[in-house]
C-alpha positions as CSV (number, residue, x, y, z in Angstrom):
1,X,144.3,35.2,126.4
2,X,141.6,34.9,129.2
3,X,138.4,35.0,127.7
4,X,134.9,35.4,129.8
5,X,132.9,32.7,131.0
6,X,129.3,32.4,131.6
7,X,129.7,31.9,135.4
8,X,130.1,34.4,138.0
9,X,133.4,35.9,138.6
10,X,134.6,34.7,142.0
11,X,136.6,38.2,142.8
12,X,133.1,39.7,142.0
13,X,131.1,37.8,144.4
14,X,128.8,34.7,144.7
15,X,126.1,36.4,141.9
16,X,125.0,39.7,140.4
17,X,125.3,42.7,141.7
18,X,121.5,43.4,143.2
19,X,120.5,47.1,141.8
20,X,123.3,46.6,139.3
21,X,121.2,48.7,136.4
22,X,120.3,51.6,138.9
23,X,124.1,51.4,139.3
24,X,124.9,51.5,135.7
25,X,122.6,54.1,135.1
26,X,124.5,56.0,137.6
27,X,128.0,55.3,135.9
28,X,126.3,56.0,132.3
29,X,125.3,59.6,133.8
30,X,129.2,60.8,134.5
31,X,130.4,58.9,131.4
32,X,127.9,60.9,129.0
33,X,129.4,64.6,130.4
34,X,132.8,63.8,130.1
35,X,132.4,62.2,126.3
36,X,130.4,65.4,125.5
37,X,133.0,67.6,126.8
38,X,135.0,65.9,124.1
39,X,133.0,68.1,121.3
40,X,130.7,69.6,122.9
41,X,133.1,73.0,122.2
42,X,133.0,71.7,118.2
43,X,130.2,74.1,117.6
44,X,131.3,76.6,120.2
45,X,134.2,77.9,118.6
46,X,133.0,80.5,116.6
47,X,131.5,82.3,119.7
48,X,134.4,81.4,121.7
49,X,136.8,82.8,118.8
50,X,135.0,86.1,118.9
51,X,135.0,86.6,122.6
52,X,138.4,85.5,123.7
53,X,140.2,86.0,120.3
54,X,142.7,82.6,120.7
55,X,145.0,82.6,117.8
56,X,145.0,79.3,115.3
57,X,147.3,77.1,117.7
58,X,145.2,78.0,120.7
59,X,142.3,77.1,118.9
60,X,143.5,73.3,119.0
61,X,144.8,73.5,121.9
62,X,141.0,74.4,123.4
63,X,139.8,71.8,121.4
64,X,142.4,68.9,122.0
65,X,143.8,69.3,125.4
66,X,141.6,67.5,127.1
67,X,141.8,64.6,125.1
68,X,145.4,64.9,125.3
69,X,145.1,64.6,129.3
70,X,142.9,62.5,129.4
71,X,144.9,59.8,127.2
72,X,147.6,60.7,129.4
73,X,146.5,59.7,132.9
74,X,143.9,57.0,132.4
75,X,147.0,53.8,132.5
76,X,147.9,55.8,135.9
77,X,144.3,56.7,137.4
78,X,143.5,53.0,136.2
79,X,145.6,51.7,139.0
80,X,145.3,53.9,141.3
81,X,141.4,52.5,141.0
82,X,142.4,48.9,141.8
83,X,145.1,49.8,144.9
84,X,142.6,52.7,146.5
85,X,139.2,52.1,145.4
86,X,137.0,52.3,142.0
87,X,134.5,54.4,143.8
88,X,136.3,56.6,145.8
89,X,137.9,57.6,142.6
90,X,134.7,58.1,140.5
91,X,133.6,60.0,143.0
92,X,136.4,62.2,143.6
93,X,137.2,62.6,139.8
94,X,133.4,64.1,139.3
95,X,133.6,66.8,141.5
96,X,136.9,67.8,140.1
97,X,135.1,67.5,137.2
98,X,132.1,70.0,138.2
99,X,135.2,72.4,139.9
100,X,136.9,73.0,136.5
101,X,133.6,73.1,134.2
102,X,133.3,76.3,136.7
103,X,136.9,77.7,135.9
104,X,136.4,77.4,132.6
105,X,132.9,78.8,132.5
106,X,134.3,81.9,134.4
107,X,137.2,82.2,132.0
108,X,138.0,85.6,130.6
109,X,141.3,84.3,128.4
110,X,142.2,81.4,126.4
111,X,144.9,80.4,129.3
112,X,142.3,80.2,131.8
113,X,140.1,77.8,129.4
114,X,143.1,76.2,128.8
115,X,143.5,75.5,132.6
116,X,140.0,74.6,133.4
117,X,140.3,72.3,130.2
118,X,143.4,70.3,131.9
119,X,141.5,69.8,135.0
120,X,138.1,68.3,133.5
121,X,140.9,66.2,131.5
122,X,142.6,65.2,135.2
123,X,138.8,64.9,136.6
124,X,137.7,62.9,133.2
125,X,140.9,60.5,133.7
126,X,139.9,59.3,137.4
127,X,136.0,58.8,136.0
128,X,136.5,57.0,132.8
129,X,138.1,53.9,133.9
130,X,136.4,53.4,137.0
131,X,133.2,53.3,135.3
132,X,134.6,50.6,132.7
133,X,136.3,48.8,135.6
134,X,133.3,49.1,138.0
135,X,131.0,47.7,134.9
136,X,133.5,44.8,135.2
137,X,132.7,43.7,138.9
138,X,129.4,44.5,138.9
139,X,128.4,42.8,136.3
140,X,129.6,38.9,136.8
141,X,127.8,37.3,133.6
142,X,129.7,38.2,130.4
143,X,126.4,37.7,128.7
144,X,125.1,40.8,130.8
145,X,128.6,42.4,130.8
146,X,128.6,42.5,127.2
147,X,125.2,44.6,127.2
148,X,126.5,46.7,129.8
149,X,129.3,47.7,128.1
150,X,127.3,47.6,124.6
151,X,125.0,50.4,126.6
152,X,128.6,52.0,127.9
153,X,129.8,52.3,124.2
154,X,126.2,54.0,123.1
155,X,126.0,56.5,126.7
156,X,130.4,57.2,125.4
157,X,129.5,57.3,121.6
158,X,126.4,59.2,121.9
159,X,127.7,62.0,124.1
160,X,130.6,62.6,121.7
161,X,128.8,63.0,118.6
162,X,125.3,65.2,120.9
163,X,128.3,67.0,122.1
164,X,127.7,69.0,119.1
165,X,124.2,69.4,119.4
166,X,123.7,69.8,123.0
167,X,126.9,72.7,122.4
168,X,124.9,74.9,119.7
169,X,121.7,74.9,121.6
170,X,123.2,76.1,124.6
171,X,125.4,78.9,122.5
172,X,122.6,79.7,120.6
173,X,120.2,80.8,123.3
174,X,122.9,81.7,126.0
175,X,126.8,81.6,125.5
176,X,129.7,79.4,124.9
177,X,130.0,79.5,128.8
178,X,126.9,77.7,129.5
179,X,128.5,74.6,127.6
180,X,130.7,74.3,131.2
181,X,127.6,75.2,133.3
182,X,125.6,72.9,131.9
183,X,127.7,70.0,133.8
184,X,127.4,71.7,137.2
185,X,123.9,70.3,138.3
186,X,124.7,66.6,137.0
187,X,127.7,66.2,138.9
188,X,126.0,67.4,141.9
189,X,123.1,65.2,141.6
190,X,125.6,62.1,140.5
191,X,127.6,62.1,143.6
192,X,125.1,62.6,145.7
193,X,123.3,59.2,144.0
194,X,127.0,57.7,143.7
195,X,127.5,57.5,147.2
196,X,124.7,55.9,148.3
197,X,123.9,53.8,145.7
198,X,127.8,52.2,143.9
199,X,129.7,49.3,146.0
200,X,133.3,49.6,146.1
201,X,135.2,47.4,144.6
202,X,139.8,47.4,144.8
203,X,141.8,44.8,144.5
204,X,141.8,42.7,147.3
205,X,146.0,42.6,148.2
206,X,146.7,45.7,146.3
207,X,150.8,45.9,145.7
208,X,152.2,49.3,145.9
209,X,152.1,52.1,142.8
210,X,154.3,51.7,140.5
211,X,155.4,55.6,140.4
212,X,158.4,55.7,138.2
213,X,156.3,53.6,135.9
214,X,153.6,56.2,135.9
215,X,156.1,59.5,135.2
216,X,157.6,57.3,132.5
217,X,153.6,56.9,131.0
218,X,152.6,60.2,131.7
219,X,155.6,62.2,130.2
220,X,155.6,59.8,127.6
221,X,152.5,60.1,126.1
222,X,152.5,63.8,126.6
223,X,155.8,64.2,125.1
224,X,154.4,62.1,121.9
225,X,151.3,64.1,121.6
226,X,152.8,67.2,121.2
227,X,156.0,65.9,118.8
228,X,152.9,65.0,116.7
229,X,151.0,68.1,116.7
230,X,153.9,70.3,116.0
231,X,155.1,68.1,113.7
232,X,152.2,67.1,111.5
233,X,151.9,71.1,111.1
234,X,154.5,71.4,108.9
235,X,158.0,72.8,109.2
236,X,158.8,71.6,112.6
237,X,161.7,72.6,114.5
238,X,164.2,70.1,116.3
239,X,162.5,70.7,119.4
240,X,159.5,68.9,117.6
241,X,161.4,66.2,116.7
242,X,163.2,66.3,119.8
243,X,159.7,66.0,121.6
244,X,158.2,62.9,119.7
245,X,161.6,61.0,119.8
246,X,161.7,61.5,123.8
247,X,157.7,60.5,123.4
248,X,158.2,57.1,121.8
249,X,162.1,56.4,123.9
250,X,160.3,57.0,127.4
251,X,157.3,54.9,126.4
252,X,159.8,52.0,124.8
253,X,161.3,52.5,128.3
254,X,157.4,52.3,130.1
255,X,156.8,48.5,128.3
256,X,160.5,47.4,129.6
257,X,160.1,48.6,132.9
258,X,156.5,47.1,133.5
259,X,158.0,43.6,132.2
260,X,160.6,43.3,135.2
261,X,157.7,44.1,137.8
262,X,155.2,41.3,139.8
263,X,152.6,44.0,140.0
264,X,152.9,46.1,137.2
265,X,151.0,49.2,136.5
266,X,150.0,48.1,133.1
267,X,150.1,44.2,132.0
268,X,151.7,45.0,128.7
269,X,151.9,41.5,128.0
270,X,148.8,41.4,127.1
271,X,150.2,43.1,124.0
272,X,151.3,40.5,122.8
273,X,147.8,38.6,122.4
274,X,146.4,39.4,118.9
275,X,142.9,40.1,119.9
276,X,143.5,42.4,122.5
277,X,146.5,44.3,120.2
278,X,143.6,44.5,118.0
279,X,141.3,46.2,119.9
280,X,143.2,48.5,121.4
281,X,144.1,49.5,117.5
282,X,140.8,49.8,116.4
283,X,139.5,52.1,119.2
284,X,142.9,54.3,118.7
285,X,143.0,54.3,114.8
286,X,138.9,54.5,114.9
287,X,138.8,57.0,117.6
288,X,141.6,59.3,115.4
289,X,139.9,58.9,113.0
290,X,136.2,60.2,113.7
291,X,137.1,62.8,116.6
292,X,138.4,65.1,113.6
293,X,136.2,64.3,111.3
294,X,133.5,65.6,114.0
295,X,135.7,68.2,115.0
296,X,136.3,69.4,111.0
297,X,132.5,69.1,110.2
298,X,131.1,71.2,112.8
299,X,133.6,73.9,111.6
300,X,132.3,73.0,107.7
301,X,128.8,73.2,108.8
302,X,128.8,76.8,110.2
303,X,131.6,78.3,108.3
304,X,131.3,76.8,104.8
305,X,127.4,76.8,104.8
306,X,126.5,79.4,107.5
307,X,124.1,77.3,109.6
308,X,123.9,78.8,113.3
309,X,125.3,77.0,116.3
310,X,122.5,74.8,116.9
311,X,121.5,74.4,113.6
312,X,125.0,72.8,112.9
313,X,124.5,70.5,116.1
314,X,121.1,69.1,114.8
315,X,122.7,68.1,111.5
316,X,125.6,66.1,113.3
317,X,122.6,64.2,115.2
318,X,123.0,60.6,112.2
319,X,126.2,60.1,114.1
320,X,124.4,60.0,117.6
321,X,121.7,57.9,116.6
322,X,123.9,55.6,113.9
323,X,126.0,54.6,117.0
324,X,123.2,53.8,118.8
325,X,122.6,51.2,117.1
326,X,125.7,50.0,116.4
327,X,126.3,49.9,120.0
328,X,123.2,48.4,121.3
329,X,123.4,46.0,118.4
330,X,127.1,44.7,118.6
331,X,127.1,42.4,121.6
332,X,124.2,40.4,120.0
333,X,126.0,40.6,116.5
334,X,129.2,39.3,118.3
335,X,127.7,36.9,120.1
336,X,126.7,35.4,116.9
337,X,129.3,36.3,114.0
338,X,131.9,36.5,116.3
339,X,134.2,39.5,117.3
340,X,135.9,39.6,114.4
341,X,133.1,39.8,112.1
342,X,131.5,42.9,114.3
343,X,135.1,44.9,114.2
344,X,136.1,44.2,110.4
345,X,132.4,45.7,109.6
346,X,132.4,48.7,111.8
347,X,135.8,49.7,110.7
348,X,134.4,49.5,107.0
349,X,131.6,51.4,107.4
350,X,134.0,53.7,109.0
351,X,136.3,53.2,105.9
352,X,133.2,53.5,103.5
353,X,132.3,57.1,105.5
354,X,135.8,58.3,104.8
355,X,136.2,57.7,101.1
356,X,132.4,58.8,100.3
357,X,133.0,62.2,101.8
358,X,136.8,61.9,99.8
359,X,135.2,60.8,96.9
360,X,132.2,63.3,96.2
361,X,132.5,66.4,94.3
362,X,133.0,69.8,95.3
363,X,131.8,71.5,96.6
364,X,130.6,69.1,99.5
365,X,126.4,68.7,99.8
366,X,125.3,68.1,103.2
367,X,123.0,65.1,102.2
368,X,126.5,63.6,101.4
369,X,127.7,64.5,104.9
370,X,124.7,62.9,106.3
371,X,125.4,59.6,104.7
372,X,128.9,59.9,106.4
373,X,128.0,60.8,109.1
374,X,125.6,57.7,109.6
375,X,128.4,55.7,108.4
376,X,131.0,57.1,110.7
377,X,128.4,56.5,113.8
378,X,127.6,53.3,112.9
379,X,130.8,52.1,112.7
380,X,132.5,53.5,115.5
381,X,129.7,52.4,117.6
382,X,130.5,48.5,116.3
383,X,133.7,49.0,116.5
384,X,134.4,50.5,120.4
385,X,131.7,47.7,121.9
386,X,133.5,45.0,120.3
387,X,136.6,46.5,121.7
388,X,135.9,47.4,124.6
389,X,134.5,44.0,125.5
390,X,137.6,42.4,124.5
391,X,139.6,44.6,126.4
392,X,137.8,43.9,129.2
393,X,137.7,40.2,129.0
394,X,141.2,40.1,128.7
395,X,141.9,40.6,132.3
396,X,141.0,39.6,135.9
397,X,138.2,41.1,137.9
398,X,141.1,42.2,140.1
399,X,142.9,44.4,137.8
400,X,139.4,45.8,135.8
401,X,141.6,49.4,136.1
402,X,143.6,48.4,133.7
403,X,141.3,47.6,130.8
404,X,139.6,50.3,131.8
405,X,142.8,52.3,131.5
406,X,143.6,50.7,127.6
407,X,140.4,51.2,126.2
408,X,140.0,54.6,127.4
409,X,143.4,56.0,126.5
410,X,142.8,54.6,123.0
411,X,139.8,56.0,122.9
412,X,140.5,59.5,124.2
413,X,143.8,59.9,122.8
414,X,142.7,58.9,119.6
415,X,139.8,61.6,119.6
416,X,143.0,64.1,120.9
417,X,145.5,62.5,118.4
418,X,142.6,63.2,115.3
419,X,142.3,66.5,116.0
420,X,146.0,67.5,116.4
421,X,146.8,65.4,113.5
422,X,144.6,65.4,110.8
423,X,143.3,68.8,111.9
424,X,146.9,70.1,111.7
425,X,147.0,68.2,108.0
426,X,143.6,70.0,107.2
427,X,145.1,73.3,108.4
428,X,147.8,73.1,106.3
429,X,145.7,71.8,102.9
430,X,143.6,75.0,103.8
431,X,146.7,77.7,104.5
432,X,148.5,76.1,101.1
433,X,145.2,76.8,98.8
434,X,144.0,80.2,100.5
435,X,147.6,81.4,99.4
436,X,147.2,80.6,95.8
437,X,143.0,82.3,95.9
438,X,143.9,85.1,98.2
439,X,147.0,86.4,95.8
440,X,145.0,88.9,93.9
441,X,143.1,90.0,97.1
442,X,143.8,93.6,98.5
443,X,145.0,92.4,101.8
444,X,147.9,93.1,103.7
445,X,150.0,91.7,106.9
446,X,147.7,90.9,109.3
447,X,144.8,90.5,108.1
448,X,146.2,88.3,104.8
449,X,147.9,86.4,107.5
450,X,144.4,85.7,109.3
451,X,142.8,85.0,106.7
452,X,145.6,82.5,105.6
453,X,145.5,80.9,108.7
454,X,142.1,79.4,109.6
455,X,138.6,79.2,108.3
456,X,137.1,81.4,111.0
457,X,140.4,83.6,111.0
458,X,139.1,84.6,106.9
459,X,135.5,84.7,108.3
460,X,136.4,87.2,110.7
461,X,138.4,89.4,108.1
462,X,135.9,89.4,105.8
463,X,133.2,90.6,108.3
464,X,135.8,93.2,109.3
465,X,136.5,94.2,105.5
466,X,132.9,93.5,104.1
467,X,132.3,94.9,100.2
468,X,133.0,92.4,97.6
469,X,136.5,92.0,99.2
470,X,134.8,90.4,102.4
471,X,132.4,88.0,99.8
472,X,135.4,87.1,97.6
473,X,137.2,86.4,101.1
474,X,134.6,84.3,102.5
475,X,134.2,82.1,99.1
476,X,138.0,81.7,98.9
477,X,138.2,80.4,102.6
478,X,134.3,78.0,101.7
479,X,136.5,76.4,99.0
480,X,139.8,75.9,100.3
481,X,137.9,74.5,103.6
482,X,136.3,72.0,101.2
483,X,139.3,71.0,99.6
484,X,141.4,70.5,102.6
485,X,138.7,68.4,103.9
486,X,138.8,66.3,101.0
487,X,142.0,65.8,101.3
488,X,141.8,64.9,105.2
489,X,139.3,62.3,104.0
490,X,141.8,60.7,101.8
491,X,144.3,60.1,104.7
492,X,141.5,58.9,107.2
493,X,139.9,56.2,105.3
494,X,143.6,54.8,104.5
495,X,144.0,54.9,108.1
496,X,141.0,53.1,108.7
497,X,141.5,50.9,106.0
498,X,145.1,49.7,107.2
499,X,143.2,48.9,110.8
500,X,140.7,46.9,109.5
501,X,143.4,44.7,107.7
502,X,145.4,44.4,110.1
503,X,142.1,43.5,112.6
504,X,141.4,40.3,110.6
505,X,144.7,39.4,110.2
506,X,145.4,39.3,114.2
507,X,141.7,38.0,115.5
508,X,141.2,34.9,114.8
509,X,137.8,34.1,112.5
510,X,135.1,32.7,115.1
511,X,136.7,34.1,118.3
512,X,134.3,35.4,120.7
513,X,134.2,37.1,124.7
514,X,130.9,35.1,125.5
515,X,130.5,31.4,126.4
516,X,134.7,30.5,126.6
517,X,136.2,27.5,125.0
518,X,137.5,29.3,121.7
């Protein structure tokens, strides 16, 4: 496996990049909306629920398609970086970007959001690897490259978990609609910077795309999303099963394909090097991991304890500032302990997150969720720099597009993956015990249905029913919340448990990115 050197990367130029911070700033700015709009809907659901009314499965479907997307059409828009040009698709994916953060602001249905969610995912996916790749040419020392991308992992890290915060401010004092506004004026003012200011950068004898390659990818990973989701709700029917089969056959079919081509649209050889295996684990498993746990904790925050939209935000803010650090700290901690060191402790504070929030008694405190909150930031921010910086090093400056393309579809489609998944788990936990507290309730059809069916679904009803029927309601739905996220705890931290194992079993002890020669 190619590991970085000290010296400047001939396909990069004779030296560094002058203005190369200015441009990193620039790439940071457009990276921090599109991880926002990750979660920045988290706390936004209740007003959303209430004005468009989108039924449980739409509710995830707000929440995850854009992960889902994006995931989708990074290992495609990766390429199409290094054949056509890492700036000119920045720059184009940003103002699709702005475009749909307008269609969905102006939505009047949950099929409209749904839309203008797909098309900040299509816009996220040209954005999100060009800014990783573009970090890789610009910056020719891997001891500045692994800053850069240590800032890249805080600017990514950060926005997800301020998502939250920013989200509940703006639906506090405006409406759920200002959370797509808000994105307008950046994009405008990041282009307009972007052009003037970021070098472009393809590869410089750039083979044809590899199109059959990128339906096989595509479908593929679209197909295996959705076979998950509807399967990991329970009950699924064969054209679940049907889905998630086709999902991991046309995939199977992506990796044999891209082995008989000279200039394939993913390397997946680089599979079959430990480290890089690795990382791409960890950012998927972590990724899957913490999106729900954000995702789940906003919901616990404002429905379980009744804080407002912003006040929820605020109280997600130790994961923002926990990754922080762990991101600004890891390339000096890898540099030093080594990268396997740096991803074997940020998955186990991740680990140590998950089991103290499975672990505590119920009903849940929020000084507990503080803690694991903290935890969670901290190691996800260790965890996605040391990652990424593998990922990165693992490939020529020539084909930066497609570690780009890797570490951001683990990343987002593990954030999309956590919330189908172990939200669909957690939905289930909570449908299961509301039906055992809400047998003696005087409810009928729908609204025992509703009630059944989600956390805001019973916080709705019992507005609607009020009287001690409405309290006894809302404390049925506080518990079973509780308890289902227990639960989804349990099955996160042995997820993140099995990664870490299987981390230090496949990077080997001392092995750095920085200096070469390991």
């Amino acid at each position: 496996m190619a590991r970085a050197s000290g010296d400047p990367d001939p396909a990069s130029g004779s030296g560094p990049a002058p203005g190369r911070w200015a441009m990193l700033a620039v790439l940071c700015a457009s990276l921090l909306l599109v991880a926002m709009d990750a979660t920045i809907l988290n706390v936004a659901l209740p007003s959303l629920i209430d004005d468009l009314r989108p039924g449980p499965l739409e509710q995830l479907w707000i929440i995850d398609i854009y992960g889902l997307i994006l995931g989708g059409l990074l290992v495609t828009t990766g390429a199409v970086g290094d054949r056509w040009g890492r700036k000119r698709l920045f720059l184009l994916g940003f103002v699709l970007f702005g475009v749909a953060s307008v269609l969905a602001a102006t939505a009047h249905s949950s099929l409209q959001l749904i839309g203008g969610r797909v098309l900040l995912g299509l816009g996220g996916a040209m954005v999100m690897p060009s800014t990783l790749s573009l970090i890789r040419n610009i910056f020719t020392d891997a001891r500045e490259r692994a800053l850069a991308i240590g800032v890249w992992a805080a600017v990514a890290g950060a926005g997800a978990c301020v998502g939250p915060l920013v989200g509940g401010f703006l639906v506090e004092h405006f409406e759920w609609q200002a959370a797509f506004w808000v994105n307008v004026p950046v994009v405008v003012v990041t282009v307009a910077v972007g052009v003037r200011l970021l070098p472009e950068y393809r590869a410089p004898h750039p083979g044809g795309l590899d199109w059959p390659g990128a339906g096989l990818s595509i479908v593929g990973i679209v197909a295996l999303a959705w076979g998950i989701k509807h399967v990991a709700k329970g009950s699924p029917n064969p054209s679940d099963v049907g889905a998630l089969v086709l999902g991991v056959a046309l995939l199977a079919l992506f990796a044999w394909h891209q082995l008989r081509l000279d200039d394939p649209l993913l390397d997946v050889r680089l599979f079959r090097e430990g480290p890089f295996l690795a990382a791409a684990l960890a950012t998927l498993l972590a990724m899957l991991a913490i999106g729900a746990a954000l995702f789940l904790i906003s919901l616990w925050l404002q429905y379980v304890h009744g804080y407002s939209p912003s006040e929820a935000g605020l109280r997600t803010l130790p994961s923002a500032l926990a990754m922080l650090a762990g991101s600004l700290s890891s390339p000096w901690l890898m540099h030093h302990a080594g990268v396997r060191a740096v991803l074997a402790t940020g998955l186990g504070a991740l680990a140590a997150g998950f089991l103290l929030l499975a672990l505590a008694p119920e009903p849940t405190t929020y000084p507990v969720v503080a803690v694991v909150l903290a935890g969670l930031g901290l190691g996800d921010g260790l965890a996605i720099t040391a990652s990424a910086s593998v990922l990165v090093s693992a490939v020529p400056a020539e084909r930066a597009g497609q570690a780009g393309a890797v570490s951001e579809t683990a990343y987002e489609l593990g954030v999309g993956l956590g919330v189908a998944l172990l939200g669909s788990i957690h939905g289930a936990v909570f449908s299961d015990r509301m039906t055992d507290r809400t047998a003696d309730l005087p409810l009928r059809g729908h609204d025992l249905d509703t009630a059944r069916g989600s956390v805001g679904g019973a916080a709705d009803v019992a507005r609607q029913v009020g009287g001690e029927t409405g309290r006894r309601v809302l404390t049925a739905a506080r518990g079973a919340f509780d308890h289902a996220l227990t639960t989804t705890a349990y099955v996160s931290a042995g997820i993140v448990v099995a990664v870490t194992l299987l981390t230090v079993f496949m990077v080997p002890r001392g092995f750095k990115v920085t200096g070469g020669g390991h």
